[in-house]
C-alpha positions in Angstrom: 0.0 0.0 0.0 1.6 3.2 -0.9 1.3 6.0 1.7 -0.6 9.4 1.2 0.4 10.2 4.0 1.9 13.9 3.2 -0.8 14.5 0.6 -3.3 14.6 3.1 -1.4 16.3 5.5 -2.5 19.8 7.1 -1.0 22.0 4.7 -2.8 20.5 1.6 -6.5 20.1 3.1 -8.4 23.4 3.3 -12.1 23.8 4.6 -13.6 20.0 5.4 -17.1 18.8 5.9 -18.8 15.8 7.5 -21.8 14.6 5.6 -24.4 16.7 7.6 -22.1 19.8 7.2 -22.1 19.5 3.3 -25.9 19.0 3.7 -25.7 22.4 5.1 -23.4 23.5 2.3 -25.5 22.5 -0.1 -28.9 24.0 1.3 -27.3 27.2 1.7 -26.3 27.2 -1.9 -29.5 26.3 -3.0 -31.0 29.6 -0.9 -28.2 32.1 -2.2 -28.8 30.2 -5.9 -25.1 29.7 -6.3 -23.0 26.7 -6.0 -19.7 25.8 -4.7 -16.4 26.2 -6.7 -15.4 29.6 -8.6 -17.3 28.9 -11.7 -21.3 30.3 -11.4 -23.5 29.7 -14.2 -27.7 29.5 -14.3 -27.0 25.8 -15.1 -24.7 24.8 -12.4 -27.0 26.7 -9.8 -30.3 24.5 -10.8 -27.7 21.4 -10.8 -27.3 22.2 -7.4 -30.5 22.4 -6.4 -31.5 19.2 -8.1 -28.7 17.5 -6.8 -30.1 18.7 -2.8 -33.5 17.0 -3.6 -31.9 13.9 -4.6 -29.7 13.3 -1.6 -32.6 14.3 0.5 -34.5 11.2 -0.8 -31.9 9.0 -1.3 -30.7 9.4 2.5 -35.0 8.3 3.1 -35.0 5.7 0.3 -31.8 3.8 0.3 -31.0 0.8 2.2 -27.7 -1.1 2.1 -27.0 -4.8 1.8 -26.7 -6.9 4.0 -22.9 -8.1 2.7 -21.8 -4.4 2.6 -22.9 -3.6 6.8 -21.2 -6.9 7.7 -18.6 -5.5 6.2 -18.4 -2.2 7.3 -19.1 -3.7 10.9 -15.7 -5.9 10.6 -13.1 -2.8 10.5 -11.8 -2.5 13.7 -9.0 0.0 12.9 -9.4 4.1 12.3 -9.7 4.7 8.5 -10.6 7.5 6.8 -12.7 8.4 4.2 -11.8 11.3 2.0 -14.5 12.0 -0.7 -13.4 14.8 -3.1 -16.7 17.0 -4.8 -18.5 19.5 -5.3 -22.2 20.9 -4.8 -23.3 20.7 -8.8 -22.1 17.3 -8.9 -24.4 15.1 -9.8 -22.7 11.9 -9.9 -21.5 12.8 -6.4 -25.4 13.8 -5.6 -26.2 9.7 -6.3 -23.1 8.4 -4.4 -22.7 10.0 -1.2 -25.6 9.1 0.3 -24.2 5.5 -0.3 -21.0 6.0 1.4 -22.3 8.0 4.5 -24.8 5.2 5.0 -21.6 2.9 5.1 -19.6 5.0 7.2 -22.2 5.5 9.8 -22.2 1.5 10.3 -18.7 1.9 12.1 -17.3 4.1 14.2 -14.1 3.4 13.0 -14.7 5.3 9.9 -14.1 9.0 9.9 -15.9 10.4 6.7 -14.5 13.7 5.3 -15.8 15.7 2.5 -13.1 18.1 0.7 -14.1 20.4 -1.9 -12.2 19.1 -5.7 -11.7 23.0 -6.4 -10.2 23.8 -3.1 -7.7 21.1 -3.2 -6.1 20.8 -6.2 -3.0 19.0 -5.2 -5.4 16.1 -4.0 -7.5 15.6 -7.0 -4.1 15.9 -9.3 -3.0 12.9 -7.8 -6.3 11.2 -8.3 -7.2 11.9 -11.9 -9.6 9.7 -14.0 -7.9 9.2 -17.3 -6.3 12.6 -17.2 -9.5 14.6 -16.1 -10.7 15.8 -12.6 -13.9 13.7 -12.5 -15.5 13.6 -9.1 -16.5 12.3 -6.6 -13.6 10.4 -5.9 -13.4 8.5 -2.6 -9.5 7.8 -0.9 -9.8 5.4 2.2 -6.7 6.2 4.0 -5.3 4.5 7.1 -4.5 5.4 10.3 -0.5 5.1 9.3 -1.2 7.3 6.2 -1.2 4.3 4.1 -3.7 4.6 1.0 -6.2 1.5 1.6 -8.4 1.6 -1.3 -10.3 4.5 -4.0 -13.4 4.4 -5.5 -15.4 7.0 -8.2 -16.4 9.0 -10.1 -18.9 6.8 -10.6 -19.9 3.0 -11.5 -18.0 1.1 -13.7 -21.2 0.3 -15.9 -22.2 3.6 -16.3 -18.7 4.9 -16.7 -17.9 3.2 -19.9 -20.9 4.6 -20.8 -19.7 7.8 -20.7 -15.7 7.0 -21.9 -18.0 5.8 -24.9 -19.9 9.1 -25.0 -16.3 10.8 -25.3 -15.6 9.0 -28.1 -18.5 10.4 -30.0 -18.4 14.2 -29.8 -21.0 14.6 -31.9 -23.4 13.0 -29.3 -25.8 16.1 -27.8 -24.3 16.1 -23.9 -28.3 17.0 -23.0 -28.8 13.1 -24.4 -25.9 11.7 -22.2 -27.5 13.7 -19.7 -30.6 11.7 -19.5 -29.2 8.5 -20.4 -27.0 8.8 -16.9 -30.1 10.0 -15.1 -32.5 7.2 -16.2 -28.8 4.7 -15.4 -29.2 6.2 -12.1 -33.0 5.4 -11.4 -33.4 1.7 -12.6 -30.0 1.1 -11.0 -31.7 2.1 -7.2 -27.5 2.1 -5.9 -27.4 -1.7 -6.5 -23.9 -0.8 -8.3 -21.9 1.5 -6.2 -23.1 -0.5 -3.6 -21.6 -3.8 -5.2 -18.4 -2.2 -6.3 -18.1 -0.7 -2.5 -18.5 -4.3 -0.9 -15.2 -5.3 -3.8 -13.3 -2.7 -2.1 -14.0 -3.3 1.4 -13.3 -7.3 0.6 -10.1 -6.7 -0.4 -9.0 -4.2 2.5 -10.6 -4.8 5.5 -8.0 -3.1 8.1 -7.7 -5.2 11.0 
């Protein structure tokens, strides 16, 4: 396991967040019709405020597997989770109500939300076939040591949109919807799945 050690150290992380405290974040941007990050656009304001009402009912409507708390109950050593986003995300809208469901299974898990924009040194060093795609979740050990990543989004729907790339003539309003309609008949089955992989592999004992 390589160690991240000085990359997450206190000179490199800026302004955190637990999940409640982004859910604060992002309400308040919804009320001053801005979002978070120095680019402000109409579009990226009403992505934000669509993005609030879906992790409002996702944190109502989704229920994890039984394999994935198991899981999450067996880590019996400190880890935490680094989750890189921002508020007009809305990959990160569908996945981090996921996560902080997981995290609040254990104790042992600390769960801390950075802002992509604020830290760029962190999300250099986690890039997504040279781009800055978020979220992008870092488990990081106690000892610094890098324990497993996840993100930006499912591996399903990501090769949908590598394939999307590869067709710039495709309307991005189309690839749009087709995430959006990925998202609804997939209810989190997928993050959820791809989680329980990662946790498999590196449970810290």
């Amino acid at each position: 396991m390589k160690s991240v050690k000085n990359l997450f150290s206190s000179e490199n992380i800026r302004q955190t967040y637990t999940y409640l405290e982004y859910l604060a974040l992002m309400d308040r941007m919804v009320a001053e019709k801005r979002t978070t990050g120095p680019k402000q656009s109409p579009a990226l304001t009403e992505y934000t405020r669509l993005n609030q009402y879906r992790m409002r009912r996702l944190d109502k409507t989704v229920h994890l597997a039984q394999d994935l708390q198991q899981l999450a109950f067996q880590i019996e050593a400190s880890q935490t989770w680094y989750v890189l986003t921002e508020a007009w995300c809305g990959d990160a809208a569908q996945s981090l109500p996921v996560i902080a469901k997981v995290a609040q299974f254990n104790p042992h898990i600390t769960l801390t939300l950075l802002l992509r924009d604020e830290h760029p040194e962190i999300i250099d060093a986690y890039l997504t076939r040279g781009g800055k795609s978020i979220p992008k979740l870092i488990a990081v050990g106690a000892d610094g040591a890098e324990l497993f990543t996840w993100g930006p989004r499912p591996q399903a729907l990501q090769e949908i949109v590598w394939a999307y790339k590869e067709n710039p003539d495709r309307p991005y309003a189309e690839l749009q919807e087709e995430i959006q309609r990925w998202y609804n008949t997939d209810k989190t089955e997928s993050i959820q799945r791809e989680l329980i992989g990662r946790l498999q592999g590196n449970i810290v004992q």
